[in-house]
C-alpha positions as CSV (number, residue, x, y, z in Angstrom):
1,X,84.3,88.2,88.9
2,X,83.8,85.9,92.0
3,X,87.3,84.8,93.4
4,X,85.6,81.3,93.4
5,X,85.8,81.7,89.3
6,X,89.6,82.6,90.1
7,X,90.0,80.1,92.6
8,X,88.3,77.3,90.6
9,X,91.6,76.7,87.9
10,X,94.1,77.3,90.8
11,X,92.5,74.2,92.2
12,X,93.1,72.1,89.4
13,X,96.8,73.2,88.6
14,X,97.4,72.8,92.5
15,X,95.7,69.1,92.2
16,X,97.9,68.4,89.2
17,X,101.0,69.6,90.5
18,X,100.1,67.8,93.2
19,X,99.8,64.6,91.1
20,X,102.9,65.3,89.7
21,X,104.7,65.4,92.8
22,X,103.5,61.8,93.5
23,X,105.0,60.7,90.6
24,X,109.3,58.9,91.5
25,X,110.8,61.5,89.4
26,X,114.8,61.7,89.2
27,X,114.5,65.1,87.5
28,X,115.8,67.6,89.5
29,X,115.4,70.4,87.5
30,X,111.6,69.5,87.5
31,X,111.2,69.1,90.8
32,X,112.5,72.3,91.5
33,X,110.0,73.7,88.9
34,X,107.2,72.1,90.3
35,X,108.4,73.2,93.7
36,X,108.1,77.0,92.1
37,X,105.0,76.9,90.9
38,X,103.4,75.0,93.7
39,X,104.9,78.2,95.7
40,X,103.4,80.7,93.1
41,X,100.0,78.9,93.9
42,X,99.8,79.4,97.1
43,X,100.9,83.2,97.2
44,X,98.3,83.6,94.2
45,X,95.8,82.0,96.8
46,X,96.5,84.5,99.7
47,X,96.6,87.5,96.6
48,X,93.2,86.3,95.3
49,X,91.9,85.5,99.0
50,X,93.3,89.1,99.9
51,X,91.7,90.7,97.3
52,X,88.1,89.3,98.4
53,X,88.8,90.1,101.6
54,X,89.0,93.9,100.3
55,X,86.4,94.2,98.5
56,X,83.9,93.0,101.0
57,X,85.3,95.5,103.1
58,X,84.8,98.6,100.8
59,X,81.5,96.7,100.0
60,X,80.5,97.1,103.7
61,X,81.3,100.3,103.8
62,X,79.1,103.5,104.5
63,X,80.0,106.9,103.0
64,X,82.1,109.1,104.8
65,X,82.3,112.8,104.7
66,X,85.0,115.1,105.8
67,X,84.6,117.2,109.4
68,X,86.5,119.8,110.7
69,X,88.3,118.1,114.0
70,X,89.0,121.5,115.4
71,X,85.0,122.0,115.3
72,X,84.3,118.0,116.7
73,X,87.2,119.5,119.5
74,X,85.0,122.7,119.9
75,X,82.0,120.8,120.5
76,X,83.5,118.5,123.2
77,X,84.8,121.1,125.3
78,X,82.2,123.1,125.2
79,X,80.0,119.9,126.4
80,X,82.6,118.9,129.1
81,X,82.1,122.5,130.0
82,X,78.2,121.7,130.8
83,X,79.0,119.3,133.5
């Protein structure tokens, strides 16, 4: 899944909440809900944006194999040597 397919609905509660905010409310105890889960967005944002970020990287990369650093060590001695 796309995190545009994820991102999509968090839009939409985001603009809501966002309408909702607009709104002269006296009801403390739902401005501090609304205050929540406009928080709770925003970190699902960064998760879901984090989580693309991620993936494109292990998309990009190449295979790697294990080497034996004492031989890569070897190998550049014994071509400093040459000099």
């Amino acid at each position: 899944m796309a995190s545009h397919d994820l991102l999509d609905p968090l839009s939409s509660i985001e603009t809501s909440i966002a309408l909702m905010n607009l709104v002269d409310n006296s009801n403390t105890e739902l401005t501090q809900f609304l205050s929540i889960i406009n928080s709770s967005i925003k970190k699902f944002r960064m998760l879901i944006n984090n989580i693309a970020a991620i993936a494109k990287l292990e998309n990009n990369m190449t295979d790697m194999e294990a080497v034996d650093i004492g031989e890569v060590l070897s190998n550049i001695e014994w071509s400093l040597e040459k000099r």
